[in-house]
N, C-alpha and C positions, 0 to 999 in steps of 0.2 A: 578649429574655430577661427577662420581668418576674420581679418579687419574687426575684432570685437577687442571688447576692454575685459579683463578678466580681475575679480579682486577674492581674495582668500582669506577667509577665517578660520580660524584654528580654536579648537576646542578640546579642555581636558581628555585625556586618554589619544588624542591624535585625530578625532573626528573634524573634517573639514568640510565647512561650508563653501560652495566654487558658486559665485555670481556672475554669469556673462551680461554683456550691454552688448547688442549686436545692432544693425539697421532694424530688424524687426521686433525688436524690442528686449524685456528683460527675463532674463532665465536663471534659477538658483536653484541645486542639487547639493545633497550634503554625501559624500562616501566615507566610508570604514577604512581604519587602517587596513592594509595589505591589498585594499580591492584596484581592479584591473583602470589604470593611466592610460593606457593603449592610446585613447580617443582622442586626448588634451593633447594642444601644442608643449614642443617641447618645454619652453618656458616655465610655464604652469607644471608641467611635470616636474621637472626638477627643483621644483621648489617646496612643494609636497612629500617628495622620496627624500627633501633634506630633512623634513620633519619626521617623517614615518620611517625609522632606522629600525633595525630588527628587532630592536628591543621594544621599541613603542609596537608595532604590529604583533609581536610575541604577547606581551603584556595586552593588547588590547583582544587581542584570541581567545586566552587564558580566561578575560571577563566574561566572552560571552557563554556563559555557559547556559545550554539547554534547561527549560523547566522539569522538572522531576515528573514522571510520565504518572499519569493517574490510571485508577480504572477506565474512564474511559479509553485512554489510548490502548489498554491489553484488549479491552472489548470488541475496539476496529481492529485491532490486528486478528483477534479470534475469529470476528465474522467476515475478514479478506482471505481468513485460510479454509473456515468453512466453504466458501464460495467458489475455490480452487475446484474442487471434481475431485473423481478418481478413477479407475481404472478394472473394470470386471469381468475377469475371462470366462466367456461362457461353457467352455472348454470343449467346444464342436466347431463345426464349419462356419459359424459366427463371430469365431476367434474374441481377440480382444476389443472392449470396447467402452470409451470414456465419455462417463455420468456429469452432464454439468449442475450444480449445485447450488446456484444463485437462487435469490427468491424466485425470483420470475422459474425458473427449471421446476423447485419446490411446488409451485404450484401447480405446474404440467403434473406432477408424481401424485399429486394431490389426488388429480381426476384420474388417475393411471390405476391406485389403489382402490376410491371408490368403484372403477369398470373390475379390480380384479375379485374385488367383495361381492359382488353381484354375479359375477358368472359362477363362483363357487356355490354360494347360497342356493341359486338355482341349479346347480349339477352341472351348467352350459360346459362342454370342451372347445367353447372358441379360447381363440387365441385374444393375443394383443398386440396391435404394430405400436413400436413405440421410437421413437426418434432418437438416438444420442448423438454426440458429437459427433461420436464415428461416422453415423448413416442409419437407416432405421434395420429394426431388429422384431422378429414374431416373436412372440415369448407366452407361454402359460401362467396363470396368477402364481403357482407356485415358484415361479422362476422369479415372476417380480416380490414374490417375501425374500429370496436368495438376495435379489440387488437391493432389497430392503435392509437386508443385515448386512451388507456388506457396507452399505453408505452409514449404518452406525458403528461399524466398525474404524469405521475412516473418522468419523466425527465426535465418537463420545473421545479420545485420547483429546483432539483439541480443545473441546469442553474443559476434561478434566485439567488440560493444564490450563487455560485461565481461568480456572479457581486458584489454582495454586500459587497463580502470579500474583492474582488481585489479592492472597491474602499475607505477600507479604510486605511488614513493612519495615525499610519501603520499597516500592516495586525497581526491580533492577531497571538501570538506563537502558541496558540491553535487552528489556523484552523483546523485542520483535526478532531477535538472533533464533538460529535457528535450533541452538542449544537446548532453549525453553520450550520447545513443541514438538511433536511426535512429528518423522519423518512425512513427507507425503505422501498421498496415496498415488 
């Protein structure tokens, strides 16, 4: 910050308020112990790191502790692993191929079910092109009940662990670890 005037306030726990006056006018940011000096002339820095010694940055670390995760938070993390996909070998010349699982996908599957309800009902032996990740794929309704149980096979496991999360209390900091949930698919 050349040619500026710099003035520094100091606030319990080591929190500093940094006020520049420069030609285009005034500017004030306030930083956390330990955060990055890089930018400030040396001056200013060193005067700051005389105040923020390891023990005040330690100590003001120590405070900030994260809020205790709620239902909500195991919820987003259930429906970001729902929404992951997985992985269904058709086990022929179609080889392997991977289901995305987001809403928007969910309702492709939607229409995918209603066409495979109606060919059955009526006897029809059409097929079904259907798109995955991979690239698209023919497949018979019977094949899409196959990738139907497969996708609840990938998804009631993460269901069932955030129930288990949401009922405990209180819910560990480390839900989203990957300890708490069924491998992916």
């Amino acid at each position: 910050i050349p040619n500026a005037m710099t003035d520094l306030e100091f606030f319990p726990g080591g929190l500093v308020s940094i006020c520049t006056l420069q030609g285009d006018g005034y500017h004030r940011e306030t930083r956390q112990p330990g955060a990055d000096l890089s930018d400030l002339p040396d001056d200013v820095r060193a005067e700051i790191e005389a105040v923020w010694t390891p023990e005040v940055v330690a100590a003001w670390q120590a405070s900030q502790v994260p809020p205790a995760p709620t239902k909500a938070h195991v919820y987003a993390e259930r429906d970001r692993r729902l929404a992951m996909g997985f992985s269904y070998d058709f086990g022929d010349g179609r080889g392997v191929h991977r289901f995305g699982t987001t809403d928007a996908d969910k309702r492709g599957w939607d229409e995918v079910s209603e066409l495979a309800d109606v060919l059955r009902r009526t006897g029809s032996s059409a097929g079904i092109t259907i798109a995955t990740e991979t690239g698209p794929a023919r497949i018979t309704p019977a094949e899409w009940d196959a990738i139907l149980l497969a996708s609840a096979a990938m998804r009631q496991p993460i269901w069932q662990a955030s129930f288990l999360l949401t009922a405990l209390d209180p819910i560990p900091a480390d839900y989203a670890d990957d300890v708490h949930w069924p491998p992916a698919a």
